[in-house]
C-alpha positions as a Markdown table, in Angstrom:
| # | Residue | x | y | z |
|---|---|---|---|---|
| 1 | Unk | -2.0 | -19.4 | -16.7 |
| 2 | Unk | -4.4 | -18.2 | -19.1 |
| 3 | Unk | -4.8 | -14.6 | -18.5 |
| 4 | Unk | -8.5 | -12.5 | -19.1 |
| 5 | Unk | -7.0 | -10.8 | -22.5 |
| 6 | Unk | -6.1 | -14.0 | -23.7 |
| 7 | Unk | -9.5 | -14.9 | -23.3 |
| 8 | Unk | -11.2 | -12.1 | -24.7 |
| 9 | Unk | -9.1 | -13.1 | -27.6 |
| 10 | Unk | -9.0 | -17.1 | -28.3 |
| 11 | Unk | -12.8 | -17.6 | -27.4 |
| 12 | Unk | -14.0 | -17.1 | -31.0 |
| 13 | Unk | -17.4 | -17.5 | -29.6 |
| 14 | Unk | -17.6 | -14.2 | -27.8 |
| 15 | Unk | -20.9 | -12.3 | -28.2 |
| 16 | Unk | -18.6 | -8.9 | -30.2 |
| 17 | Unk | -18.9 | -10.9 | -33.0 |
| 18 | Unk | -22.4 | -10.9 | -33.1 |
| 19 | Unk | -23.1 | -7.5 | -34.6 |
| 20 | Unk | -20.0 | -7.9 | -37.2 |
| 21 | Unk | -22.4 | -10.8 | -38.4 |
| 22 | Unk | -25.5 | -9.0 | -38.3 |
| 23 | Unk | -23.0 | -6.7 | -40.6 |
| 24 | Unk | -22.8 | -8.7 | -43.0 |
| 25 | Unk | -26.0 | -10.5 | -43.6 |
| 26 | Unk | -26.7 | -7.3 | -45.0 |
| 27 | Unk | -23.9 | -7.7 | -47.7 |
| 28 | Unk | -23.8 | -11.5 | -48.2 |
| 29 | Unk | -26.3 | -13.1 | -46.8 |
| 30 | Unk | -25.2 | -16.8 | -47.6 |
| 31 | Unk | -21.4 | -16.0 | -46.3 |
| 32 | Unk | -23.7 | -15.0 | -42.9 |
| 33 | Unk | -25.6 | -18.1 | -43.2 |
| 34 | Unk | -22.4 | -20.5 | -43.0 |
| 35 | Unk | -21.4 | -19.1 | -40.2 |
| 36 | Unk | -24.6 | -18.8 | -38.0 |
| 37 | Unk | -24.6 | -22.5 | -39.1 |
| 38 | Unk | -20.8 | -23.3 | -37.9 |
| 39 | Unk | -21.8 | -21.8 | -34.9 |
| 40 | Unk | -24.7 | -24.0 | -34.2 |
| 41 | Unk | -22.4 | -27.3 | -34.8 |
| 42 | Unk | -20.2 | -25.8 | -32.9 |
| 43 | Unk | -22.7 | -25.7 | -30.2 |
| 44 | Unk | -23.9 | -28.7 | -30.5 |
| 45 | Unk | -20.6 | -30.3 | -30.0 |
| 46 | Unk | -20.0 | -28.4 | -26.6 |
| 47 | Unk | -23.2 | -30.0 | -25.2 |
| 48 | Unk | -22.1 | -33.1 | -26.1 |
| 49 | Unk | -18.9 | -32.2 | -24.4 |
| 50 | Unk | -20.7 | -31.2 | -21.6 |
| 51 | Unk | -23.1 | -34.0 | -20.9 |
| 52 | Unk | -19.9 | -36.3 | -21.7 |
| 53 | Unk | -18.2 | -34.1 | -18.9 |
| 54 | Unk | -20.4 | -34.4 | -16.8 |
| 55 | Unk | -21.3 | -38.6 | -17.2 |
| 56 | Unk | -17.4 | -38.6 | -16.4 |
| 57 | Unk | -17.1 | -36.6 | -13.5 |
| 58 | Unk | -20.0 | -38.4 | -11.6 |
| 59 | Unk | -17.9 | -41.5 | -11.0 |
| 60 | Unk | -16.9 | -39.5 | -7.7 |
| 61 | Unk | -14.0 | -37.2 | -9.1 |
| 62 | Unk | -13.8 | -34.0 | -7.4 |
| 63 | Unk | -13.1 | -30.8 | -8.4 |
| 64 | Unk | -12.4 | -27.4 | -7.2 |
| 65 | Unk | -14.5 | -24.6 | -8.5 |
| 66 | Unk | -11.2 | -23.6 | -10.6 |
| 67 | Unk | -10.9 | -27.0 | -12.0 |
| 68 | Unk | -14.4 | -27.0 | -13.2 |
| 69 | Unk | -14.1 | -23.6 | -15.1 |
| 70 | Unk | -11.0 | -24.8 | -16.7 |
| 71 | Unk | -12.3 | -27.7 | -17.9 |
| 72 | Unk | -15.4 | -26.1 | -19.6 |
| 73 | Unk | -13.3 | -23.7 | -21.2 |
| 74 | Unk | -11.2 | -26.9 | -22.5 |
| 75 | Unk | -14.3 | -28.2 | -23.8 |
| 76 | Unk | -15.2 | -24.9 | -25.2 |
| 77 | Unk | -11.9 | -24.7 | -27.2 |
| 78 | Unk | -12.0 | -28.6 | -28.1 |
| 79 | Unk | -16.0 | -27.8 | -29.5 |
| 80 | Unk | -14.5 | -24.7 | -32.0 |
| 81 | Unk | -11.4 | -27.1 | -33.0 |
| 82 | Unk | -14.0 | -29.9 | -34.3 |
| 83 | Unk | -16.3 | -27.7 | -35.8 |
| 84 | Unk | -13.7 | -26.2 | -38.1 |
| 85 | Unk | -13.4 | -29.7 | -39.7 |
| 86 | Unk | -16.8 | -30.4 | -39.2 |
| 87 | Unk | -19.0 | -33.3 | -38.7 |
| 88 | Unk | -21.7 | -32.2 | -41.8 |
| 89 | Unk | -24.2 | -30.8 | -39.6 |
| 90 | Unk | -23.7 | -27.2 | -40.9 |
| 91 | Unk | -23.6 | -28.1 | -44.4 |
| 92 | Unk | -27.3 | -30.0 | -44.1 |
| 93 | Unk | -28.3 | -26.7 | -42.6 |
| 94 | Unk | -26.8 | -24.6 | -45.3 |
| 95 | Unk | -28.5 | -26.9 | -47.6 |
| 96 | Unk | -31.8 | -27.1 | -46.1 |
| 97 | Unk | -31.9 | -22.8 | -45.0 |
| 98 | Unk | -30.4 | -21.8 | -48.3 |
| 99 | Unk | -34.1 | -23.1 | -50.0 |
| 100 | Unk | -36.0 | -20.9 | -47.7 |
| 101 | Unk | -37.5 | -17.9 | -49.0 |
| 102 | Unk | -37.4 | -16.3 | -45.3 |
| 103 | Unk | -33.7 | -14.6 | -44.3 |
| 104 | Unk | -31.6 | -16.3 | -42.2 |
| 105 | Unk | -30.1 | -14.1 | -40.1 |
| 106 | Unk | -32.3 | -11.0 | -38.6 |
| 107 | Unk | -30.9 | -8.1 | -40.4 |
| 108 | Unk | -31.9 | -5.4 | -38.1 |
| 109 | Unk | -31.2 | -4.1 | -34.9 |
| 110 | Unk | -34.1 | -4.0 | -32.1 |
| 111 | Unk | -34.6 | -1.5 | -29.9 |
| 112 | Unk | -31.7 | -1.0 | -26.5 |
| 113 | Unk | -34.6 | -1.2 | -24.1 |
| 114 | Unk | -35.9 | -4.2 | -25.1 |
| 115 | Unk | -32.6 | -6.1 | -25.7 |
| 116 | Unk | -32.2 | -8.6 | -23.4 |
| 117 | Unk | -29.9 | -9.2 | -20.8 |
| 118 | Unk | -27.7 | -12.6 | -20.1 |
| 119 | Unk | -29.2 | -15.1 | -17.7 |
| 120 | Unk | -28.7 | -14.9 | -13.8 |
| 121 | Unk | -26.3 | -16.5 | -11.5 |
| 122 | Unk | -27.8 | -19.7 | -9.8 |
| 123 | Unk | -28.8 | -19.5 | -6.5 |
| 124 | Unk | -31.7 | -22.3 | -5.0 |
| 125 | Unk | -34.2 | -20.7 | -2.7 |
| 126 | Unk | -34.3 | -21.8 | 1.0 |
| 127 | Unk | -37.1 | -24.4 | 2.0 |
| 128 | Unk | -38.9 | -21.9 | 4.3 |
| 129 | Unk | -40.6 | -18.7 | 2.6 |
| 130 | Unk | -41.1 | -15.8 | 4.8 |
| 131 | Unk | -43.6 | -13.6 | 2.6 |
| 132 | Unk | -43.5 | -9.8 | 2.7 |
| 133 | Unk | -46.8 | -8.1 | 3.9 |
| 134 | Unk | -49.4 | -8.6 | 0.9 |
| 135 | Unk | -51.1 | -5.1 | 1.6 |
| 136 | Unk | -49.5 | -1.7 | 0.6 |
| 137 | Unk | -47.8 | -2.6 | -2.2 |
| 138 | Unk | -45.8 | 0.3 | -3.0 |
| 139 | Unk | -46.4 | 2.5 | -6.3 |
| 140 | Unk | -43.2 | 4.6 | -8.1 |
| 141 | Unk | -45.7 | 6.9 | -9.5 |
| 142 | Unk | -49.5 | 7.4 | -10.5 |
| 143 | Unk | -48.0 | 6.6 | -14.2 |
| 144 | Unk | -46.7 | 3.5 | -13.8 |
| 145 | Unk | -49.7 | 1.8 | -11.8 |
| 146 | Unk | -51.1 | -0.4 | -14.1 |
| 147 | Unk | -51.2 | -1.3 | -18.4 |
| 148 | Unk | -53.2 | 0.8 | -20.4 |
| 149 | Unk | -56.5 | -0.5 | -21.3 |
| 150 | Unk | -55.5 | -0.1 | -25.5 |
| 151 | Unk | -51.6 | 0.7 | -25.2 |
| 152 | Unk | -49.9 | 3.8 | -26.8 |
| 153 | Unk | -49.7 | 3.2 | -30.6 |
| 154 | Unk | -45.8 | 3.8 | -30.6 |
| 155 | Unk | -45.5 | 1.1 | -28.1 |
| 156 | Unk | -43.5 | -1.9 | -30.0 |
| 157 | Unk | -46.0 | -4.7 | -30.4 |
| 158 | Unk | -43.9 | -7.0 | -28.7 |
| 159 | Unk | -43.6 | -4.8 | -25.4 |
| 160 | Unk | -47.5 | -4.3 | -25.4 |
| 161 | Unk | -48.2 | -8.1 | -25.3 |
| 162 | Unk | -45.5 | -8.9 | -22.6 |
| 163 | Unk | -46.4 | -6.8 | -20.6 |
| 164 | Unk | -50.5 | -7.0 | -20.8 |
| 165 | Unk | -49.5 | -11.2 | -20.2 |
| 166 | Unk | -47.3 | -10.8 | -17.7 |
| 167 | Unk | -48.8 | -7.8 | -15.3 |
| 168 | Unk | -51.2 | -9.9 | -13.3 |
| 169 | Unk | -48.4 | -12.5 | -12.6 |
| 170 | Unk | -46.0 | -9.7 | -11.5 |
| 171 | Unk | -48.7 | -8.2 | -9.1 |
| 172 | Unk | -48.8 | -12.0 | -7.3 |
| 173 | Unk | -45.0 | -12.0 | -7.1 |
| 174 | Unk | -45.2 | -8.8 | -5.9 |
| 175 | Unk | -48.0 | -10.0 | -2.7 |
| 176 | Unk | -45.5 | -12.5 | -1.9 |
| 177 | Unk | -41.8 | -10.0 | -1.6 |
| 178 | Unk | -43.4 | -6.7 | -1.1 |
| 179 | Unk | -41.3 | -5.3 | -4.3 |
| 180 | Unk | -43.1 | -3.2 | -6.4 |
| 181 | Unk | -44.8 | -5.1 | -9.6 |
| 182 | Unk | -43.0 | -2.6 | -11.7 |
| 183 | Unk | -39.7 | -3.8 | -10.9 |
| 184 | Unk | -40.2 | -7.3 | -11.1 |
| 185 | Unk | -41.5 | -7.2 | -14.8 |
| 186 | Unk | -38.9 | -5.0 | -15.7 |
| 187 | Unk | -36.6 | -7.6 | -14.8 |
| 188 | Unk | -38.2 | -10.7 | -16.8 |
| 189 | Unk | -38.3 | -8.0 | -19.3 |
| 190 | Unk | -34.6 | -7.1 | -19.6 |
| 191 | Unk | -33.8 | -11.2 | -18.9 |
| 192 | Unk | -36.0 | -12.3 | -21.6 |
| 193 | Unk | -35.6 | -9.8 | -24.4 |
| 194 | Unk | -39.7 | -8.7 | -23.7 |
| 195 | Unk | -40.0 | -12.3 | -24.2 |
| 196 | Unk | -38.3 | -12.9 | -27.5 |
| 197 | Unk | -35.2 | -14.4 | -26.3 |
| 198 | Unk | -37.2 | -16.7 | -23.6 |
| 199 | Unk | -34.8 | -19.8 | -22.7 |
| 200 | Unk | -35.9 | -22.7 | -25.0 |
| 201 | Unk | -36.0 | -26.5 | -24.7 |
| 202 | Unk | -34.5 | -28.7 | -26.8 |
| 203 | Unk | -36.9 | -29.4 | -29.1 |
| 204 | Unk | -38.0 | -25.2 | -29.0 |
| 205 | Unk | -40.8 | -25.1 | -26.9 |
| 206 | Unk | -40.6 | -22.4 | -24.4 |
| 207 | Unk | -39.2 | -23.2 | -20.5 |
| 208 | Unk | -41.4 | -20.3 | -19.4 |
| 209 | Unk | -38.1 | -19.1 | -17.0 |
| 210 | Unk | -38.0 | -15.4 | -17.8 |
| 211 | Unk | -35.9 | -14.6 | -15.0 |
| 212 | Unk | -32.9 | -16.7 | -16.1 |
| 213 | Unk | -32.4 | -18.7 | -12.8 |
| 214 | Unk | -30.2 | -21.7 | -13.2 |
| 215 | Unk | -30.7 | -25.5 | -12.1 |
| 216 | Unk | -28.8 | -25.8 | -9.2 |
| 217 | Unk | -28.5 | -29.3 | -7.8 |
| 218 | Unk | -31.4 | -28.9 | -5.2 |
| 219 | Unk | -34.1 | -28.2 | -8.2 |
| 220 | Unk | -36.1 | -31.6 | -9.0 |
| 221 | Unk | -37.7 | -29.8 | -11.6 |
| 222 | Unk | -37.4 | -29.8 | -15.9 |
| 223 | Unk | -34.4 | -28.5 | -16.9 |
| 224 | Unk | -33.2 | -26.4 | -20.4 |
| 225 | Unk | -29.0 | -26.4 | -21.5 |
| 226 | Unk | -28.7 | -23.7 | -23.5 |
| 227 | Unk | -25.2 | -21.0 | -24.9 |
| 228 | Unk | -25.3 | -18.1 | -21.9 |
| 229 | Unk | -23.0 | -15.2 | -21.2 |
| 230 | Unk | -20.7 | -15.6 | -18.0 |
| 231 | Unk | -18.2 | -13.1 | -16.8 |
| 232 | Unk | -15.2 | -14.3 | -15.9 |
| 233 | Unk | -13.0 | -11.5 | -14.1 |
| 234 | Unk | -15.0 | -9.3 | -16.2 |
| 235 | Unk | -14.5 | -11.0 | -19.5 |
| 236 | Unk | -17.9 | -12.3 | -21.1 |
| 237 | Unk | -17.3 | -15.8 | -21.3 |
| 238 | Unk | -19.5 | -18.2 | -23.7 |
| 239 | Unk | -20.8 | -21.3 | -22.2 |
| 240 | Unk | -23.2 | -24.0 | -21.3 |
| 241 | Unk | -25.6 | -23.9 | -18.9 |
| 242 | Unk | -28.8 | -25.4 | -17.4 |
| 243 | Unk | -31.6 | -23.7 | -16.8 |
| 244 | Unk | -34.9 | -24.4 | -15.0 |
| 245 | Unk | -37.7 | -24.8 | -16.8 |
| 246 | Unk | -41.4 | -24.2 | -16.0 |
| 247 | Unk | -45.3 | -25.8 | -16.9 |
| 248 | Unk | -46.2 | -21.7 | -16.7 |
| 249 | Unk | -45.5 | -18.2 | -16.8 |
| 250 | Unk | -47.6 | -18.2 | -13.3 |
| 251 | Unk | -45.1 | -21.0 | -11.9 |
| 252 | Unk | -42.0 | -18.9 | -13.3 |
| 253 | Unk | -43.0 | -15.8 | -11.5 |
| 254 | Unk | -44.2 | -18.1 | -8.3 |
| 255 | Unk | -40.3 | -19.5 | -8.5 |
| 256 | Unk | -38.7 | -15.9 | -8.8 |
| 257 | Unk | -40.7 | -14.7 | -5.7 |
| 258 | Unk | -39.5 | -17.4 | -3.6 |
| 259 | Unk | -36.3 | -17.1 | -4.4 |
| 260 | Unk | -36.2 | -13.5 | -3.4 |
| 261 | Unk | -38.6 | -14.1 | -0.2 |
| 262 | Unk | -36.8 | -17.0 | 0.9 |
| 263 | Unk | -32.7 | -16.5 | 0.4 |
| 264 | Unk | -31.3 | -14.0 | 3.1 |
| 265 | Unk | -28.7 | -13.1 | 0.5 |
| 266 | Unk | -31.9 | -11.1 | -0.9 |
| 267 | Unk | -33.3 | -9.6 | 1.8 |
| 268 | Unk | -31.3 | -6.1 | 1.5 |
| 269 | Unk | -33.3 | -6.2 | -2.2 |
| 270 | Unk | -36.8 | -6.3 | -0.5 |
| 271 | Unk | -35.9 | -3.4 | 1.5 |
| 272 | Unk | -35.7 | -1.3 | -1.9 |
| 273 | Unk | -38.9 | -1.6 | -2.9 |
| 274 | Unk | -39.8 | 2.3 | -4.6 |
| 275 | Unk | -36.6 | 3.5 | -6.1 |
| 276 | Unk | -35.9 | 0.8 | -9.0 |
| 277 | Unk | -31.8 | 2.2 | -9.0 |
| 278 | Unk | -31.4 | 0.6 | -5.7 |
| 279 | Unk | -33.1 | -2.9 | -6.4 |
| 280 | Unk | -31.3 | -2.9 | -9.3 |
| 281 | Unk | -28.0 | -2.1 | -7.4 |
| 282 | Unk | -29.4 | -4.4 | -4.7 |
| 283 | Unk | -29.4 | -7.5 | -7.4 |
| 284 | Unk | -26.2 | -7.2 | -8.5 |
| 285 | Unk | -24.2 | -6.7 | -5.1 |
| 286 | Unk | -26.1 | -9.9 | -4.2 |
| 287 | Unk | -24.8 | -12.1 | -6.9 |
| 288 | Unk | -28.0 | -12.6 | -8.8 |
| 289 | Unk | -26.0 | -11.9 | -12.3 |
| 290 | Unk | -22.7 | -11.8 | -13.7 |
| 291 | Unk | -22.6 | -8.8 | -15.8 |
| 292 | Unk | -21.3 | -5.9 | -14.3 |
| 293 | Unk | -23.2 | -3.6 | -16.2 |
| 294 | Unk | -26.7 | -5.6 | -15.1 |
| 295 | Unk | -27.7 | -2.7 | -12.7 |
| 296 | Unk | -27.8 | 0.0 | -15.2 |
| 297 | Unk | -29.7 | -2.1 | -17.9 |
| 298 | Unk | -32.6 | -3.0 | -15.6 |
| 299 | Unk | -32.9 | 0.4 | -14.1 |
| 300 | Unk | -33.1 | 1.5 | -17.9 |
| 301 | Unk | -35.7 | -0.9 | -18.5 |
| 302 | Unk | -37.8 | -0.3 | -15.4 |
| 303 | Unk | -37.7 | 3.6 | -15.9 |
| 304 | Unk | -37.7 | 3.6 | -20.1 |
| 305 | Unk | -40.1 | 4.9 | -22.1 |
| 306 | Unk | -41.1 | 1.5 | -23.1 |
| 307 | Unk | -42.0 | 0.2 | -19.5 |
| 308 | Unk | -43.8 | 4.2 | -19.1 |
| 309 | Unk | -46.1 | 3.8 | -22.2 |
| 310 | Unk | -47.0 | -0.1 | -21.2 |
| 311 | Unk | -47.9 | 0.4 | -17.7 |
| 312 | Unk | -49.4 | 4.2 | -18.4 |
| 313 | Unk | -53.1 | 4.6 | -18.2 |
């Protein structure tokens, strides 16, 4: 049996090595480039794997949950072992980047608070919604009531637009579970990277899920695979996933609300809806993510200076 050091260890995909490589796209750039590239072939192969994995397991095999995981870290391992001899995807990348004037790899570090965290566990909402009172919203404080008409000029660009786009869809999802708006931009916030790390489709566009909720089987809907963080026993885990996807930002925040309204799993959360530590704590003890550390992030995030100076007027 494959024990969680091992894994920690023979999953060269693991997310440590992400910083080593911002490392050393400072020092050489087109060593950095190769890699990022590998990486991407290496990708692509494990969706192949995966859709090929999944064609194959339709035919009415069965598996147990522990079967499953097994098998995608098989195909995980079989993805890496191809793209060290390649199929010439990387090299055509290496090729076509290398004439860029533009970097390759994003040399500098952003900001903790707006780093974003690893998409949630999948849970589909119930088909009956029982909506939280839409009056008395509750505040946290007179600070954080509502974005500032022009935005502190030390708020990050990026943080200002988010959240000036997102606030009135927050207050709607807030009418519908009673949580305070605050919280629940917070979260898209710290699942989205402030937006930059939005799940994308495959040919780019956005999927307009900022709250990283899977595709279950139950969801009729579009549908995004992209590389996500799982934790395995407490060892981050690289894999494949599918992701729902969304015509709006208005829809995604409609979806999120739902979910929360309508799964009893949930319904501890909606009690908590003033001090942001306990819906935080609330999320996590109800399975909606993987990392163990995703309570302490999104409390961060809710209560950081960034959220203060965005929602401050």
């Amino acid at each position: 049996m494959i024990s969680a050091s091992d894994l920690s260890n023979k999953f060269v995909l693991d997310v440590g090595s992400v910083e080593a490589l911002k490392r050393e796209a400072r020092t050489d750039p087109e060593k950095a480039l190769r890699q990022v590239a590998s990486q991407f072939e290496s990708l692509m192969m494990q969706m192949m794997l995966k859709s090929m994995r999944e064609a194959a397991d339709s035919a009415g095999t069965t598996d147990s949950q522990d079967t499953k995981m097994y098998k995608s870290m098989l195909d995980q391992q079989l993805s890496v072992a191809l793209a060290k001899r390649g199929i010439g995807l990387a090299e055509v990348m290496v090729r076509q980047l290398s004439r860029a004037e533009t970097p390759a790899v994003e040399a500098t570090s952003p900001a903790t608070e707006i780093k974003g965290a690893q998409p949630a566990a999948s849970v589909s909402p119930a088909k009956s919604v029982t909506p939280a009172p839409a009056t008395n919203l509750p505040s946290v404080s007179p600070a954080l009531s509502a974005p500032a008409a022009s935005g502190s000029s030390s708020l990050p660009d990026t943080a200002r637009n988010f959240i000036s786009k997102l606030w009135p869809h927050a207050q709607e999802a807030a009418r519908t579970t009673g949580v305070a708006p605050q919280f629940i931009l917070g979260q898209a916030a710290l699942e989205s990277g402030w937006g930059r790390s939005e799940i994308r489709m495959a040919d780019g566009s956005g999927s307009h899920n900022l709250f990283g909720i899977k595709a279950g089987r139950g969801w009729q809907g579009a549908t995004a695979d992209v590389m996500t963080t799982e934790y395995v026993n407490g060892v981050a885990v690289k894999t494949v996933e599918r992701f729902r996807a969304y015509g709006s930002y208005a829809d995604a925040f409609k979806d999120y609300a739902n979910l929360l309204a309508a799964n009893p799993r949930y319904a501890q959360v909606l009690n908590e809806r003033t001090d942001p530590a306990a819906f935080a704590r609330g999320l996590q003890q109800a399975g909606y993510a993987t990392d163990p550390n995703y309570a302490e992030k999104l409390t961060r995030v809710i209560t950081g200076s960034i959220m203060r100076a965005g929602l401050s007027g």
